[in-house]
C-alpha positions in Angstrom: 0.0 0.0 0.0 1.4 3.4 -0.6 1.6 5.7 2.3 1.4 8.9 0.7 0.0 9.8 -3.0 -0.3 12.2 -5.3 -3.2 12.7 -7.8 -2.3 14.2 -11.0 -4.4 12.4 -13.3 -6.3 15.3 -14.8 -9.5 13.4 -14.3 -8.7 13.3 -10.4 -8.8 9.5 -11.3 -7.5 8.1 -7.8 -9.8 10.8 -6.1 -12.6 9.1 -7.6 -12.0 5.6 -6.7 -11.2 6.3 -3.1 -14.2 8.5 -2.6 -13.1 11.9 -2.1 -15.7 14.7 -2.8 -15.6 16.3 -6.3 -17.4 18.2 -8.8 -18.0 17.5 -12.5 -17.0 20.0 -14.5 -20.7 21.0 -16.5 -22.7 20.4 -13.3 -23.2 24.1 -12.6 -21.4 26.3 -15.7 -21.0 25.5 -18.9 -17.7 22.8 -18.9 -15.1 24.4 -21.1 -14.3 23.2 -24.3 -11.1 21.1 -25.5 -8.2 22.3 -27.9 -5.7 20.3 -30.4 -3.0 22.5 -30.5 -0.8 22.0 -33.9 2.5 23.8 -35.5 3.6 25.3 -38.3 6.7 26.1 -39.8 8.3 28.3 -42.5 6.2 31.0 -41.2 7.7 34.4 -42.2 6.6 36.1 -39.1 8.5 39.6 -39.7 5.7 39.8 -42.4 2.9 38.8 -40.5 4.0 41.4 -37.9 4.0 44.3 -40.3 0.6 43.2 -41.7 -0.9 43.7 -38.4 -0.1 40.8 -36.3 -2.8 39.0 -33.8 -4.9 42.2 -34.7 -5.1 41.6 -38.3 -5.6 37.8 -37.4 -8.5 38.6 -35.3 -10.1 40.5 -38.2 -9.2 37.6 -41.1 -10.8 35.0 -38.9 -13.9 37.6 -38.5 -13.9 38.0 -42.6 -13.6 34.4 -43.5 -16.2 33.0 -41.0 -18.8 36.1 -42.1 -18.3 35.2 -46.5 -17.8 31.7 -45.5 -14.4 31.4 -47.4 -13.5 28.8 -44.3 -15.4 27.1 -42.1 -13.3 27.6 -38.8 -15.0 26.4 -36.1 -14.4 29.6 -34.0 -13.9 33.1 -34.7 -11.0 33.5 -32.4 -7.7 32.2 -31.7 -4.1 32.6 -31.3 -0.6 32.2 -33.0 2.3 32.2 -31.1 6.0 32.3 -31.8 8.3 29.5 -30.8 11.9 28.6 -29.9 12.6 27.3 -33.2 12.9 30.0 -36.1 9.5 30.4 -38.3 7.9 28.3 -36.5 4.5 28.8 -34.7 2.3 27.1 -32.2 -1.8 27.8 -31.9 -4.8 28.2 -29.6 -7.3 27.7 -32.5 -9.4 24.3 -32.6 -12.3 24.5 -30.2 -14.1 20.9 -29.4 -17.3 21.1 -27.0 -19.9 18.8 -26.2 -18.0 15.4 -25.9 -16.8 14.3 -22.4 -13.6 13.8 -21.8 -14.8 11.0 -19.2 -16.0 8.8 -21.4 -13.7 7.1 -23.9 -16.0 6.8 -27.0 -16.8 10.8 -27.0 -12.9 11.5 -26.2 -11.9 9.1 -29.4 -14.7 11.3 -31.4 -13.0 14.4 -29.8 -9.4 13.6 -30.3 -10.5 12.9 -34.5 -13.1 16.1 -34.6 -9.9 18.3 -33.7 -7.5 16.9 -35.5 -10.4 17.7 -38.7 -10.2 20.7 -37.4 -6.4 21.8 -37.5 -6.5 21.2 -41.4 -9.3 23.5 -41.6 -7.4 26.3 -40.0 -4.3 25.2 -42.0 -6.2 26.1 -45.6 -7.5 29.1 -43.7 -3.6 30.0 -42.2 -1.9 29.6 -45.8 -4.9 31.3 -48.0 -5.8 34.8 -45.8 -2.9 35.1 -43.6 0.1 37.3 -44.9 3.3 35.3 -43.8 1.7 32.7 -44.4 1.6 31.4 -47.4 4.5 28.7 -47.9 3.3 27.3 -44.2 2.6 23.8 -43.1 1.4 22.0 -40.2 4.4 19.6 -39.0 3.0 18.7 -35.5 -0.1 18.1 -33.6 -0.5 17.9 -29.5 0.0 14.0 -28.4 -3.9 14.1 -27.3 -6.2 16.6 -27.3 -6.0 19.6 -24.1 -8.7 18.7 -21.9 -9.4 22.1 -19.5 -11.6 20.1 -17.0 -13.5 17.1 -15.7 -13.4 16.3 -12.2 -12.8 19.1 -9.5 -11.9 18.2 -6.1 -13.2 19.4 -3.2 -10.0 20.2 -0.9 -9.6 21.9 2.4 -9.7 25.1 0.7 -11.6 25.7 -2.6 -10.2 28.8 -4.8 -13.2 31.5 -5.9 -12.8 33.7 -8.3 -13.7 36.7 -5.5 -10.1 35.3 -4.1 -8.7 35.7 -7.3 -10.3 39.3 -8.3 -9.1 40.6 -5.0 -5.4 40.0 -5.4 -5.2 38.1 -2.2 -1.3 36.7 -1.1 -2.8 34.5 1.9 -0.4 33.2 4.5 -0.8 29.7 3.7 0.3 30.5 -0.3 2.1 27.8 -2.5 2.5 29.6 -5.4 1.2 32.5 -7.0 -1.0 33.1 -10.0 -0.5 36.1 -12.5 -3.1 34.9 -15.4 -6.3 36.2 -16.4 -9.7 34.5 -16.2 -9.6 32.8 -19.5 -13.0 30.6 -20.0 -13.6 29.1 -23.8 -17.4 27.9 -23.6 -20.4 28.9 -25.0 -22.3 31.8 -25.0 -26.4 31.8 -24.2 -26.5 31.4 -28.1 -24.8 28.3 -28.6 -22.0 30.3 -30.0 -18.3 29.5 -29.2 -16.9 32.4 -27.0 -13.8 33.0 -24.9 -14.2 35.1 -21.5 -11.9 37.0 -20.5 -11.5 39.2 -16.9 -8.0 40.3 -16.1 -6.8 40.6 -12.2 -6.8 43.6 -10.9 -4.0 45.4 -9.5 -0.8 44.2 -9.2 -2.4 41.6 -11.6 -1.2 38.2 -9.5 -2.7 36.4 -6.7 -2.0 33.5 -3.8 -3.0 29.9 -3.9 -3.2 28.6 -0.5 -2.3 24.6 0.2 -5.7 23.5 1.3 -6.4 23.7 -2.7 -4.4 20.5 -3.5 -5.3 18.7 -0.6 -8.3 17.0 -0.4 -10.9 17.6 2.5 -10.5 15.4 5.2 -6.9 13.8 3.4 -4.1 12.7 5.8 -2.1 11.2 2.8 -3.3 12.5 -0.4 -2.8 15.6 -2.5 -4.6 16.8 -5.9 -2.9 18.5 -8.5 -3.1 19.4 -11.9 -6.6 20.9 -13.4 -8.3 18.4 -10.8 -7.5 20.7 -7.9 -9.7 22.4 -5.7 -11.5 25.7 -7.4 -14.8 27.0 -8.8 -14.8 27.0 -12.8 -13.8 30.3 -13.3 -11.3 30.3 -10.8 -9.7 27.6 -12.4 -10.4 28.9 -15.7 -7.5 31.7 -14.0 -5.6 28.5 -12.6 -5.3 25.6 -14.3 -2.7 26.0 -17.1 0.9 24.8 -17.2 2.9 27.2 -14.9 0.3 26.7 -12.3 0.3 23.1 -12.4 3.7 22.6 -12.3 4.0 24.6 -9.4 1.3 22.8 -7.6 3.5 19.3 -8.0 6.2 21.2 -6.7 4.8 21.7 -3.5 2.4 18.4 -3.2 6.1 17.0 -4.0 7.8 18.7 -1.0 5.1 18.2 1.2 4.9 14.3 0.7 8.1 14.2 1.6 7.6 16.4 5.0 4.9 14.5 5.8 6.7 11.2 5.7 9.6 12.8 7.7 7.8 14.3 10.3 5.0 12.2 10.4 2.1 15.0 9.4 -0.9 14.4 7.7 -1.7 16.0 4.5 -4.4 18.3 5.7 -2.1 19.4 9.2 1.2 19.9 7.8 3.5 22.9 8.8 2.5 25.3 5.9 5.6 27.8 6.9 8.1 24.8 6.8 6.6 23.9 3.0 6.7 27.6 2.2 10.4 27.9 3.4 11.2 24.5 1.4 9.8 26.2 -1.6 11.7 29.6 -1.6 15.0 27.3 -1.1 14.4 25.8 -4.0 13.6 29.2 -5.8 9.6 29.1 -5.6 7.9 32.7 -6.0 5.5 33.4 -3.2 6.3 37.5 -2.9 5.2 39.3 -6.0 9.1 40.2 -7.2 10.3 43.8 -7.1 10.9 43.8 -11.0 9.4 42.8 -14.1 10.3 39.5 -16.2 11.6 40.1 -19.5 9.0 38.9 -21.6 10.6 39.8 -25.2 12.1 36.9 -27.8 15.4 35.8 -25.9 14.6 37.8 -22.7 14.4 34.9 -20.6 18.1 35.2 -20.4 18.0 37.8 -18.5 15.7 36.8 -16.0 17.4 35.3 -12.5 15.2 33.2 -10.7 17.0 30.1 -12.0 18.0 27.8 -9.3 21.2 28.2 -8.5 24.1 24.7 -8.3 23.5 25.3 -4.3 19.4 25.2 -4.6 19.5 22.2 -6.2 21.8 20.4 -3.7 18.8 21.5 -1.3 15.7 19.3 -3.0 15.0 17.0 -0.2 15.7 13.2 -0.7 13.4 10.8 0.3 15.4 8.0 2.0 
C-alpha cells in the first residue's frame, strides 16, 4: 500500500475511486471546451507582424467566418512564436460537447480536432500574410482537456479570491493569469471570457487547494485541484500546475519525515522549502523580461547550491 500519493491524473482518477468529494465539471457552468494545439513552420513572421499581427488575425478569422471562405469552427484564436525559427504554435481548434470521461466521446474528440487543425491550416496559408508557404508539421499528443473532475480540498479557490489579489499566509505559489473561460455563449456560439486581475495583476494559492478535504495522505494536483470554474479557468494551465506538484512533491516528503498528515502539515516549513528551491510566493520587485530571448535575462533560475537543497526521500 502506498503511504502517501499524489493525484495528478487530470481526471482526479485516484480521487474518484477512493471516494473523495468532487465536482463535474458542467454540473453548474457551462464545462469548457477542448483544444488540439498544432504547428507550423516556415512562417515568415516579420511579415505577419508588419501586416498587423494577432490584430489583423483577429479581423481575417472575422472575414472568413462572415463570406464563408473557411469554415473555422471559431472566430478567435491565437498564434504564437516559438523557440525554433519560423515556427509557430496555436490556440485555435475548439471541441465542445464530448466528455472527456468517457472514452468513446474522447476518441470522437481527439478525430473532430485533428479535422479541425486542417481547416485552419487552408485558412492559415490562404488569408494570412506570412503565411503562405506554411505547413502544419506537428499536432498535440492528445487533445487539451481544461476540466473534468474538480476536487473538493480543504480550501476551494473563488474567483472573488482571485479578483481581489489576495497573497494568503498559507500560499504555495502565485497566479498572475487572467480568467480565460472558452465555452459557450447563451446562443450556442463559441466564446472565450476573458476578466484580467486587478492590481498588481497576481494572486496566492493557499495549500488547502491541493489537498483533499479530510486527506491525511493525499494531495490533488493538476486541473483536478480544488477551485470554482472560473477560478480555475485563471488556474489551471501549465505554470500553475507545475508549481502545484512542486509543493504536493515537497510536502509528501515532509509529511513522511515528520510524520504529518496532508491536511495538518506545517505550511511555513513547506513555504520555506519552496523559496529554497527558488519558488515565487512575494510578487518580485521587477518585471520578467518577456521579449524573444529575454528569458536570459531573467534570475530566478536555481542556483548549483538550490538544487543540492531538494529534499531526498530515503
Amino acid at each position: 500500500m502506498a503511504r502517501r500519493v499524489i493525484d495528478a491524473s487530470g481526471d482526479a482518477d485516484f480521487c474518484h475511486l477512493a471516494g473523495f468529494a468532487y465536482e463535474l465539471a458542467g454540473e453548474h457552468e457551462p464545462v469548457q471546451s477542448l483544444t488540439t494545439t498544432f504547428r507550423m513552420s516556415n512562417v515568415e513572421l516579420d511579415e505577419y507582424e508588419r501586416a498587423g499581427g494577432k490584430t489583423m488575425l483577429a479581423r481575417k478569422m472575422q472575414e472568413a467566418v462572415s463570406s464563408g471562405r473557411h469554415p473555422l469552427p471559431r472566430k478567435e484564436g491565437s498564434a504564437h512564436e516559438m523557440n525554433a525559427q519560423k515556427c509557430i504554435s496555436t490556440v485555435a481548434v475548439k471541441v465542445a460537447g464530448l466528455s472527456a470521461l468517457n472514452a468513446d466521446e474522447l476518441t470522437k474528440a481527439e478525430v473532430e480536432g485533428r479535422r479541425q487543425a486542417f481547416v485552419y491550416e487552408d485558412f492559415f496559408r490562404d488569408d494570412v500574410p506570412g503565411y503562405q508557404n506554411a505547413n502544419i508539421i506537428g499536432l498535440s499528443h492528445q487533445i487539451g482537456v481544461r476540466e473534468t473532475r474538480r476536487v473538493y480540498g480543504e480550501h476551494r479557490l473563488t474567483k472573488e479570491e482571485c479578483l481581489a489579489g489576495l497573497l494568503p499566509d498559507d500560499r504555495i505559489f502565485l497566479c498572475g493569469a487572467p480568467i480565460e473561460d472558452h465555452r459557450h455563449d447563451a446562443n450556442g456560439a463559441d466564446e472565450t471570457y476573458w476578466e484580467y486581475i486587478p492590481g498588481s495583476g497576481v494572486y496566492g494559492v493557499p495549500y488547502g487547494t491541493i489537498v483533499p478535504k479530510g486527506s491525511r495522505s493525499v494531495w490533488v494536483v493538476g486541473r483536478c485541484f480544488s477551485a470554482t470554474h472560473d477560478a480555475h479557468a485563471s488556474c489551471r494551465s501549465m505554470a500553475q500546475t507545475m508549481s502545484m506538484g512542486q509543493a504536493a512533491g515537497l510536502a509528501a516528503v515532509q509529511s513522511l519525515r515528520n510524520d504529518e498528515a496532508a491536511n495538518c502539515l506545517n505550511v511555513n516549513q513547506l513555504q520555506q522549502g519552496l523559496r529554497d528551491l527558488g519558488a515565487i510566493l512575494d510578487i518580485p520587485d521587477t518585471v520578467a523580461d518577456t521579449s524573444r530571448h529575454g528569458w536570459k535575462n531573467n534570475s530566478l533560475v536555481p542556483t548549483e547550491r538550490d538544487k543540492q537543497q531538494i529534499p531526498a526521500l530515503t
